[in-house]
TINU-362162 format. One line per 5 residues: number of its first residue (from 1); their letters; for each residue x, y, z of C-alpha. Coordinates in Angstrom, 1 decimal, decimal comma. Layout:
! residues N
NUM> a> X:Y:Z | ...
! end
This chain:
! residues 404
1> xxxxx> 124,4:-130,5:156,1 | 128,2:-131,1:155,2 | 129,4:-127,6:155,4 | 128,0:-127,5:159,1 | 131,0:-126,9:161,7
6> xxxxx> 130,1:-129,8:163,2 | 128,9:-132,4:160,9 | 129,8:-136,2:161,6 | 130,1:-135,4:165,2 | 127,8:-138,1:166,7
11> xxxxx> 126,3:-137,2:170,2 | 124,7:-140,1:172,6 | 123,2:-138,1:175,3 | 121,2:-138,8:178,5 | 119,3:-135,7:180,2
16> xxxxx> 117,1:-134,5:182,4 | 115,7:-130,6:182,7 | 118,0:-128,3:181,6 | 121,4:-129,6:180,9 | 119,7:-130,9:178,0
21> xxxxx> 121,5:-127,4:176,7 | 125,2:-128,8:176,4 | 123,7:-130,5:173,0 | 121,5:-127,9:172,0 | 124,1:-126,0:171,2
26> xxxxx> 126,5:-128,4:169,3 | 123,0:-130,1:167,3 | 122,3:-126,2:166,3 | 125,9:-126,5:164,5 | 125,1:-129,8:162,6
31> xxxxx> 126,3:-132,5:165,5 | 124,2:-135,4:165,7 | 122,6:-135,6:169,2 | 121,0:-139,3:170,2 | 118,7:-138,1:173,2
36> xxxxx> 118,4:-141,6:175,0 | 115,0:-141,8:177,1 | 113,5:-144,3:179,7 | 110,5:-145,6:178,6 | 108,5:-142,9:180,0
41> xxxxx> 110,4:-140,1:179,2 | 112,5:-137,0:180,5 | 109,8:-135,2:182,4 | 110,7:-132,2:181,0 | 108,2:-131,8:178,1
46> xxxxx> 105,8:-131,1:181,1 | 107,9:-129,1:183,0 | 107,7:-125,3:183,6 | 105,7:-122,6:181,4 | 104,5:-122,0:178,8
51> xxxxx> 103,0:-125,0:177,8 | 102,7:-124,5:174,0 | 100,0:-127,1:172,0 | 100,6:-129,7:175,6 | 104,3:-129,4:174,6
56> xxxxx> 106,8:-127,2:177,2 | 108,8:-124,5:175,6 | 111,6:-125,7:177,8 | 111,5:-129,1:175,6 | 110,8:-127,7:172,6
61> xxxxx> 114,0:-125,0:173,2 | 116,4:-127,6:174,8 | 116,1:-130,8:172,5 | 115,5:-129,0:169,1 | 117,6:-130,8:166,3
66> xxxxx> 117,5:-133,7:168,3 | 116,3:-137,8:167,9 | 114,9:-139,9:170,5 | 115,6:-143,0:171,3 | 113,8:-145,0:174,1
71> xxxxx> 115,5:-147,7:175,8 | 115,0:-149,0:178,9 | 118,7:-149,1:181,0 | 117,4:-151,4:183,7 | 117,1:-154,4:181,2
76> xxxxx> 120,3:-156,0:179,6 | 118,6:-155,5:176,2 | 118,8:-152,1:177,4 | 122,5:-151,4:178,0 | 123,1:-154,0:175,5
81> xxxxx> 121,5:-151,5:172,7 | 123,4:-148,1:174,7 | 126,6:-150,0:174,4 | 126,0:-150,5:170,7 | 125,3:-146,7:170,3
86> xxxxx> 128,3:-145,6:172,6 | 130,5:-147,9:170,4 | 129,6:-145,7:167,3 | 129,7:-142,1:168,9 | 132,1:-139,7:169,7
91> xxxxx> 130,8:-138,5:172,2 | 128,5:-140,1:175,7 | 126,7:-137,0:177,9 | 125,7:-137,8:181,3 | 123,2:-134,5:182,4
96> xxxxx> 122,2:-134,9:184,7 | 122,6:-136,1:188,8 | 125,9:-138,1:188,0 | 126,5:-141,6:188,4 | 123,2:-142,7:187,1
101> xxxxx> 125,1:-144,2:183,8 | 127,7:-146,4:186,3 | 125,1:-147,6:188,1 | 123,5:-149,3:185,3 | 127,0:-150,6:184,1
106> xxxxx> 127,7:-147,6:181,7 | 130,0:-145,5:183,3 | 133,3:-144,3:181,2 | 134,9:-147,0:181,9 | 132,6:-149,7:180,5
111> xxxxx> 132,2:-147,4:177,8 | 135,7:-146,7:176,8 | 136,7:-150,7:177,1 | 133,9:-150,8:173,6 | 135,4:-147,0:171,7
116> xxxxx> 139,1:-145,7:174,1 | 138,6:-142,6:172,0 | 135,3:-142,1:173,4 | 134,9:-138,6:175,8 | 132,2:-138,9:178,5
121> xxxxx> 130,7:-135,7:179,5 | 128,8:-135,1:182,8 | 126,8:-132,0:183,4 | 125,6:-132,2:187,1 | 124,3:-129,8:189,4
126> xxxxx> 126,9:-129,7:192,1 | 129,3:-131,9:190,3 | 130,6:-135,2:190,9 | 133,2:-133,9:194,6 | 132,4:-132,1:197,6
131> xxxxx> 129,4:-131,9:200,1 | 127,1:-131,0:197,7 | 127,3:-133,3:195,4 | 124,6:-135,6:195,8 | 122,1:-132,8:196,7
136> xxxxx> 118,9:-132,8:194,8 | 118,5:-129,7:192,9 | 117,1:-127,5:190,5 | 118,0:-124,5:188,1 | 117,7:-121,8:191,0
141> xxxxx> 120,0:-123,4:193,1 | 123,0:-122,9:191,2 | 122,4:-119,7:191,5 | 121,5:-118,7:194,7 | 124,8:-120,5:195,4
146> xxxxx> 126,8:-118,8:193,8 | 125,4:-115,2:194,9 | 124,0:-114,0:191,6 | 120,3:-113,7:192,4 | 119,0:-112,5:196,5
151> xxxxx> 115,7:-113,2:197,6 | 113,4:-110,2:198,1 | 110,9:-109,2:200,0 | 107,2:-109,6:199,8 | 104,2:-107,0:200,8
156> xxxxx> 103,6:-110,0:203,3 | 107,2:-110,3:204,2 | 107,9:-113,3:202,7 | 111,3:-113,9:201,4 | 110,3:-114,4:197,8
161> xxxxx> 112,5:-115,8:194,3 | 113,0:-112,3:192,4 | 112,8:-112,2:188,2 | 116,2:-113,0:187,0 | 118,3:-114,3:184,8
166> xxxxx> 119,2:-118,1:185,6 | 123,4:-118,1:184,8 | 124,1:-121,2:186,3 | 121,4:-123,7:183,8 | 122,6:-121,9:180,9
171> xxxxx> 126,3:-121,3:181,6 | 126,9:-124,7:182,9 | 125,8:-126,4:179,4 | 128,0:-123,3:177,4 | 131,1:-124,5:179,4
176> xxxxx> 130,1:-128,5:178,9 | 130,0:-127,5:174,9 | 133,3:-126,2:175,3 | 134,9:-128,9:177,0 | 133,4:-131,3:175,0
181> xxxxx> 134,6:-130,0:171,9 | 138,5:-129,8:173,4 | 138,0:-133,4:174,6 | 136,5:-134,3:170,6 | 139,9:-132,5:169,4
186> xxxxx> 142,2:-134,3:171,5 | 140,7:-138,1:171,0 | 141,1:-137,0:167,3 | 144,7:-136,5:167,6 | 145,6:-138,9:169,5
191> xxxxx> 142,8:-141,9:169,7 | 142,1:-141,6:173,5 | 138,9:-140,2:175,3 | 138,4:-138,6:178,2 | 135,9:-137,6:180,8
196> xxxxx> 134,7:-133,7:181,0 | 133,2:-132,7:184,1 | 130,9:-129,2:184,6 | 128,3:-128,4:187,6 | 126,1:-125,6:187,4
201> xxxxx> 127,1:-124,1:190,5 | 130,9:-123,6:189,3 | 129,8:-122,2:186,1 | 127,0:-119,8:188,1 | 130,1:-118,9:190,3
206> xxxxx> 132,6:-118,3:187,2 | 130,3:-116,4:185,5 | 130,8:-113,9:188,0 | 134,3:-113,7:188,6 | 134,5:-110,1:188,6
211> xxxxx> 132,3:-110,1:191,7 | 133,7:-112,5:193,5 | 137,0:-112,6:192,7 | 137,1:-108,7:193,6 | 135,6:-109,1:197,1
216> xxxxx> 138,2:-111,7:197,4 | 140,6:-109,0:196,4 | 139,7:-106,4:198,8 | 140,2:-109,0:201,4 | 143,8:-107,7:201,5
221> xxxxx> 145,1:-104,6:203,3 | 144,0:-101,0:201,7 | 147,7:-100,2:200,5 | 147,7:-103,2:198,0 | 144,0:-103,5:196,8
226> xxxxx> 142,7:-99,8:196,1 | 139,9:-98,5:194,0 | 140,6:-97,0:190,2 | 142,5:-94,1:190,4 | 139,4:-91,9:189,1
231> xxxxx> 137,8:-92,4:191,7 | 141,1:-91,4:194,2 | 141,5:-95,0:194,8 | 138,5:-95,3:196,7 | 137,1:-99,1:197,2
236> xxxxx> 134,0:-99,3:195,6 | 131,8:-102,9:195,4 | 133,4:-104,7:192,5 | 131,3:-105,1:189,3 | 128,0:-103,3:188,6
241> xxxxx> 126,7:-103,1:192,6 | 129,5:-100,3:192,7 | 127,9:-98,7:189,4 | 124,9:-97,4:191,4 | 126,4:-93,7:192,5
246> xxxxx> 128,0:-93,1:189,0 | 127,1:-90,5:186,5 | 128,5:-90,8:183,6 | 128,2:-94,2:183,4 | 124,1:-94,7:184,5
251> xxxxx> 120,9:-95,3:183,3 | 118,2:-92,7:182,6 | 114,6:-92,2:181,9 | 113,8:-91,1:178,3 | 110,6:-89,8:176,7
256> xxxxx> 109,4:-92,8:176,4 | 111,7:-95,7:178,4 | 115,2:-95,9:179,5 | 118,8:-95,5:178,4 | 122,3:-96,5:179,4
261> xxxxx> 125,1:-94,0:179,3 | 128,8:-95,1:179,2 | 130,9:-92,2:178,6 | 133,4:-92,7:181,4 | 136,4:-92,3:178,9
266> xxxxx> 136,5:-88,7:178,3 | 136,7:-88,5:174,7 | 133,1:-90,1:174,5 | 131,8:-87,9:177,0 | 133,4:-85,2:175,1
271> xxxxx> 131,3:-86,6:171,7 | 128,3:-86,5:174,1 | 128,4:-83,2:175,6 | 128,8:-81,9:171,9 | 126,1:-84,1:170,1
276> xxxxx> 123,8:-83,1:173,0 | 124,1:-79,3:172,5 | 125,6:-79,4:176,5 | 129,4:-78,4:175,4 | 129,4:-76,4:178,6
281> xxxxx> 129,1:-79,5:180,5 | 133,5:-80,4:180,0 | 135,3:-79,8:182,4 | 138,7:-79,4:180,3 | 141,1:-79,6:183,4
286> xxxxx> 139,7:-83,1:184,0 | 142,7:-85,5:182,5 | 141,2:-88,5:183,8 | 141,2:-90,1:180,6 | 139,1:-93,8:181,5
291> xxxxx> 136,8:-95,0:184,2 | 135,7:-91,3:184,9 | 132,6:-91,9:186,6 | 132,0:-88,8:187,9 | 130,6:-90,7:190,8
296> xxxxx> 128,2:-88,9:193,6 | 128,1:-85,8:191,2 | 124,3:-85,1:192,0 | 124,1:-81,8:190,6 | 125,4:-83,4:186,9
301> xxxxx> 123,2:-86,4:187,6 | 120,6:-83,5:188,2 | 121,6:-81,9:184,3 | 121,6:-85,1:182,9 | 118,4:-86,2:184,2
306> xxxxx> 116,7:-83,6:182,7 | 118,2:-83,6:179,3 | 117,9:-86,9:178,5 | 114,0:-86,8:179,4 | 113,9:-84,7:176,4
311> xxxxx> 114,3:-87,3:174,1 | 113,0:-90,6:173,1 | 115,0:-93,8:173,5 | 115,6:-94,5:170,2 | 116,8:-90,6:168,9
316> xxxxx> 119,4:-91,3:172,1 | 120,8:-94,7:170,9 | 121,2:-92,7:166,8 | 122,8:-90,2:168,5 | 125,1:-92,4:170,3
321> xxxxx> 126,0:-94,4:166,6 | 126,2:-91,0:164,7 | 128,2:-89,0:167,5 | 130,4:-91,9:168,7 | 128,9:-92,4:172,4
326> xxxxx> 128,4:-95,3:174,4 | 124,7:-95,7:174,7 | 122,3:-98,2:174,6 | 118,6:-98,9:175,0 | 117,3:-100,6:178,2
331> xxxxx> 114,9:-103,3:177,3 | 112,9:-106,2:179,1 | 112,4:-110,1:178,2 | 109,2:-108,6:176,8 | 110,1:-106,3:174,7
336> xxxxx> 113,5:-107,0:173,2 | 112,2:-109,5:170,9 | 110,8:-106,5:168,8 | 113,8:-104,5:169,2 | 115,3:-103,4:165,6
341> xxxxx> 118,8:-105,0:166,9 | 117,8:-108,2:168,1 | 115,3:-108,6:164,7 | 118,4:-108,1:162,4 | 120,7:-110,4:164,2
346> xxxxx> 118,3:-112,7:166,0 | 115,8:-113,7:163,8 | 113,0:-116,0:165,3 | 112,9:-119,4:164,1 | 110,0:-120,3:162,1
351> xxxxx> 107,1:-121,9:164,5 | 106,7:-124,5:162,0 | 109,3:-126,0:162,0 | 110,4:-125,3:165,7 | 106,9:-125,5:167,6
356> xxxxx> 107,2:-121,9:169,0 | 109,4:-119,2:167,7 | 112,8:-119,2:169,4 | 116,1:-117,4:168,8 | 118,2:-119,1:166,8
361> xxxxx> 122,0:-120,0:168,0 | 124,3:-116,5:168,5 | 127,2:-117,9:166,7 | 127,3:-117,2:163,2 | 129,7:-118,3:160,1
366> xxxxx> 129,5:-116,1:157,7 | 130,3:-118,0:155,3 | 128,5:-121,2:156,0 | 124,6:-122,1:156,0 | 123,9:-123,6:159,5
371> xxxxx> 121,2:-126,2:159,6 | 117,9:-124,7:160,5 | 116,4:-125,9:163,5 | 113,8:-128,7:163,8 | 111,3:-129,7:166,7
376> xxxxx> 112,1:-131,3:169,6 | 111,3:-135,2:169,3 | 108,4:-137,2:170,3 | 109,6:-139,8:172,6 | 110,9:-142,6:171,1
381> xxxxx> 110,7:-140,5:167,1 | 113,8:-142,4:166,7 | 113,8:-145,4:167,9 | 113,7:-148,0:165,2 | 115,4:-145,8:162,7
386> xxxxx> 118,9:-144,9:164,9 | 119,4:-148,7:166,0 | 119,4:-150,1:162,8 | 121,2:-147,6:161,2 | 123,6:-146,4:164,2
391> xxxxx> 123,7:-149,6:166,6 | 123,4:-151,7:163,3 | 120,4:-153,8:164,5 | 118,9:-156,2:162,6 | 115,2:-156,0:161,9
396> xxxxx> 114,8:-159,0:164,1 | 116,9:-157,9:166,8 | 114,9:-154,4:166,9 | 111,8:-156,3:167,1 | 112,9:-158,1:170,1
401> xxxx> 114,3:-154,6:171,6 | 111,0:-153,1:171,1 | 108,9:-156,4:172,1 | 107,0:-156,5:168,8
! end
């Protein structure tokens, strides 16, 4: 589509697993992603669960919008036929363990000596420097690196992987997209490539910088590093583990689920205690204006506990949009799906055309129609059709590519 941000940005890309998501991202904008394959394939459309019609939903999510092309990089013909591609992109991605590209002769520079305005992207695990960086791994790891997810507990007392959110497999590819796109914006202006580099791990890490950057805070003394003055200046755990004694700012059981309250600024606990018929509940000599928690209140934790069971979740969350107050329903990877929110913003993809329904891609243009989706590629789709008409092979050379 021409009106796509990113049409005529051509994408030559080599993945395995997951970082196959730096591209997703840029193909669901218009970019043109070349997913290069060894003969027999990036494991991944076997990989995981669900298995949808012998197809992964991890494949079918990760290289949607895409073409593949199979070439084998341990033959000349091979890099031979990359080269050509590389010489015709804007752009080379390396995700996965890095270094596999050099090896076979491919690395940036080879690549740049054939296209100088060529950026290389690599999108590793534990990136290309310190001890870690050779370390076989997978999406977990990043991680439990980086602190976001601790193991629990079993009934046997085995140490066991809890449900969670995986940052580091989809943050690292949102920071490669990034990077790569700065990297596009400077070879265009001034004809010379670059390499961009993003591990997993560093993006699990950054992607909770409030965490960590706070307990790195409160590593100096008590009279420079306090707590918010609404709570007297009192240290509590940075980010949400200091959330759990709060009040005002807490979850709560409904008549039929959950709810989260934010009203820590007064004037939308004010709106709440009126919209909720509980005026009596201000305390008008309280001038703490923000972050008023009212933490370790229990007898208000007690009042609220009760009123809010007297609702369902849904007459809470129209409260909260027609009184002004900070409240939101608490749903699960289950259930969100059908939540009236995520159905006007997120509308599932057609399975047709995508293989399984799938949330489309959060950034919008308003005024712009964004290509719609396809399926992920059968290995090798491609093949024939992007080296004669990207790598400019004749139908005699593609023959003796392919062996035919």
């Amino acid at each position: 589509m021409p009106d796509a941000p990113l049409h005529g940005l051509r994408i030559l890309e080599c993945s395995i697993l997951g970082p196959a998501a730096v591209t997703t991202h840029l193909a669901d904008l218009g970019a043109e992603v070349i997913k290069v394959e060894p003969p027999g394939g990036d494991y991944v459309r076997g990989m995981a669960w669900p298995i949808v019609d012998g197809v992964s939903l991890m494949h079918l999510h990760l290289n949607r919008g895409k073409r593949s092309v199979v070439l084998d990089l341990r033959e000349p013909s091979g890099v031979a036929a990359f080269t050509a591609l590389a010489a015709r992109s804007d752009v080379v991605v390396e995700a996965m363990r890095p270094g596999g590209l050099a090896r076979r002769g491919l690395g940036f520079d080879a690549l740049r000596a054939v296209n100088p305005a060529l950026v290389f992207a690599t999108v590793s695990g534990f990136g290309t420097t310190g001890p870690l960086a050779g370390l076989a791994s997978h999406g977990i790891a990043f991680d439990t690196w980086a602190g976001v997810v601790a193991p629990e507990t079993d009934a046997d007392g085995f140490p066991t992987i809890p449900d969670h959110v995986s940052i580091g497999i989809t943050a690292g590819p949102l920071f490669g997209a990034l990077g790569i796109l700065a990297a596009v914006l400077r070879a265009r202006a001034t004809g010379v490539g670059a390499r961009v580099e993003v591990a997993q791990s560093d993006a699990a890490a950054a992607f909770d910088w409030l965490r960590i950057e706070g307990w790195r805070a409160y590593r100096r003394p008590a009279d420079e590093v306090t707590g918010n003055p609404a709570d007297g200046l009192r240290r509590r755990a940075p980010g949400t583990g200091g959330m759990r004694e709060s009040v005002r700012y807490q979850l709560y059981a409904t008549a039929d689920g959950h709810v989260l309250l934010m009203a820590s600024e007064n004037r939308f606990w004010r709106n709440f205690c009126h919209a909720a018929g509980c005026p009596e509940l201000i305390d008008e000599t309280d001038t703490r204006e923000i972050a008023n928690h009212a933490a370790g209140d229990v007898a208000l934790r007690r009042t609220l506990t009760a009123l809010f069971a007297r609702r369902t979740t849904w007459e809470w969350v129209e409260l909260g949009v027609t009184a002004d107050v900070p409240l939101a329903p608490v749903n699960t990877p289950r259930t969100v799906g059908d939540d009236p929110q995520f159905v006007e913003r997120m509308p599932w993809t057609d399975a047709a055309a995508t293989g399984t329904e799938m949330m489309p891609s959060p950034i919008r243009f308003p005024d712009l129609d964004l290509p719609g989706p396809t399926t992920a590629p059968a290995l090798g789709a491609d093949t024939e059709t992007v080296l004669r008409d990207v790598a400019g092979y004749s139908d005699a050379q593609v023959a003796a590519l392919l062996g035919q």
